[in-house]
C-alpha positions as CSV (number, residue, x, y, z in Angstrom):
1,X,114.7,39.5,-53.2
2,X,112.0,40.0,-55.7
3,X,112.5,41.3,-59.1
4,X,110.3,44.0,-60.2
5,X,109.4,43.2,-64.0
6,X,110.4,45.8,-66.7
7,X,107.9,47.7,-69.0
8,X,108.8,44.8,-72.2
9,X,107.8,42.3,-70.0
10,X,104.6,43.7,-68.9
11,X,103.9,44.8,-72.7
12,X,104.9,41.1,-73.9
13,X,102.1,39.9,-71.2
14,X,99.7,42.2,-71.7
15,X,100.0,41.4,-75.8
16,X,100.1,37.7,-74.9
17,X,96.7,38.0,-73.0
18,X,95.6,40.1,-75.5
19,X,96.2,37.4,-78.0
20,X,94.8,34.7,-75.8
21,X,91.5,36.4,-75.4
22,X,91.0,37.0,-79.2
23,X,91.7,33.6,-79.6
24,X,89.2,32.4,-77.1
25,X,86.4,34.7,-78.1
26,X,86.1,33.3,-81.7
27,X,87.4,29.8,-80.5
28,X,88.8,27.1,-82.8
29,X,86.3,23.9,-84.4
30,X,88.0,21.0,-83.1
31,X,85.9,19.6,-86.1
32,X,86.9,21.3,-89.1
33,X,90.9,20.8,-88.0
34,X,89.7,17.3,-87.3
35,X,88.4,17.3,-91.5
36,X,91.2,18.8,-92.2
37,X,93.7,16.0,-90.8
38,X,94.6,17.9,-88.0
39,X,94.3,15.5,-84.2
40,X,95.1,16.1,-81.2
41,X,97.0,13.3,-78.9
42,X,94.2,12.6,-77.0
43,X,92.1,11.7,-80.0
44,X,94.8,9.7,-81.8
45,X,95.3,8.0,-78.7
46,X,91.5,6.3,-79.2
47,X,91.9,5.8,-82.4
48,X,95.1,3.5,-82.5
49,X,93.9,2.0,-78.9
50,X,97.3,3.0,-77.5
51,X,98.1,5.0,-74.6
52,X,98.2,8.6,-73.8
53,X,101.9,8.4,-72.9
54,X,103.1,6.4,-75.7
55,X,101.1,8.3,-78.4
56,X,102.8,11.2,-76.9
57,X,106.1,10.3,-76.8
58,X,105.9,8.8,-80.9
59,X,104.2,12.4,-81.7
60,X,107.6,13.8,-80.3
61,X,109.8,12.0,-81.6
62,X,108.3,12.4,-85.2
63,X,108.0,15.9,-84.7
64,X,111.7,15.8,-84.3
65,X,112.3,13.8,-87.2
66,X,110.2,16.5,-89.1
67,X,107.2,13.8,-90.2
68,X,104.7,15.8,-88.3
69,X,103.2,19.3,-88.2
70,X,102.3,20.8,-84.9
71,X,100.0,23.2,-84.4
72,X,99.0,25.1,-80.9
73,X,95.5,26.3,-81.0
74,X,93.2,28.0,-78.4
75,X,90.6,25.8,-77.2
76,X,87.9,26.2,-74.5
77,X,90.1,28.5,-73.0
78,X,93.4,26.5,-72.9
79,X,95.7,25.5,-75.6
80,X,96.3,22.5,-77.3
81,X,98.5,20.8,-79.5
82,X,97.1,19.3,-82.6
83,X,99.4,17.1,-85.0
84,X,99.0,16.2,-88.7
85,X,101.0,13.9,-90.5
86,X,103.0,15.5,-93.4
């Protein structure tokens, strides 16, 4: 049987999309975090000529450690993680 959702939940997701939108219409530079040492996997992943996966899974497990920053922007309409060294 289905649950029906209560009224926080629908706020919390109404807010959230609220957010989301905001964040979409006035977008993020991947540029300027890119000057400002902030990368996402992807690109970090060309630079050091490593995989996807394995840049991934180092990015995690120095996060953990606490020896990188993570940041989750909006862009092009989806997010992203971008991580700077501390």
């Amino acid at each position: 049987m289905k649950q029906h959702p209560s009224a926080h939940d629908i706020r919390q997701s109404a807010l959230q999309a609220l957010a989301d939108e905001i964040n979409c219409r006035h977008g993020v530079d991947e540029d300027a975090l890119g000057r400002e040492g902030w990368f996402t996997a992807k690109t970090m992943a060309e630079q050091l000529g490593m995989t996807l996966d394995a840049t991934d899974k180092r990015l995690r497990r120095r996060l953990a450690a606490g020896t990188v920053e993570r940041r989750i922007e909006v862009l092009n309409g989806n997010k992203t993680s971008f991580y700077k060294v501390k």
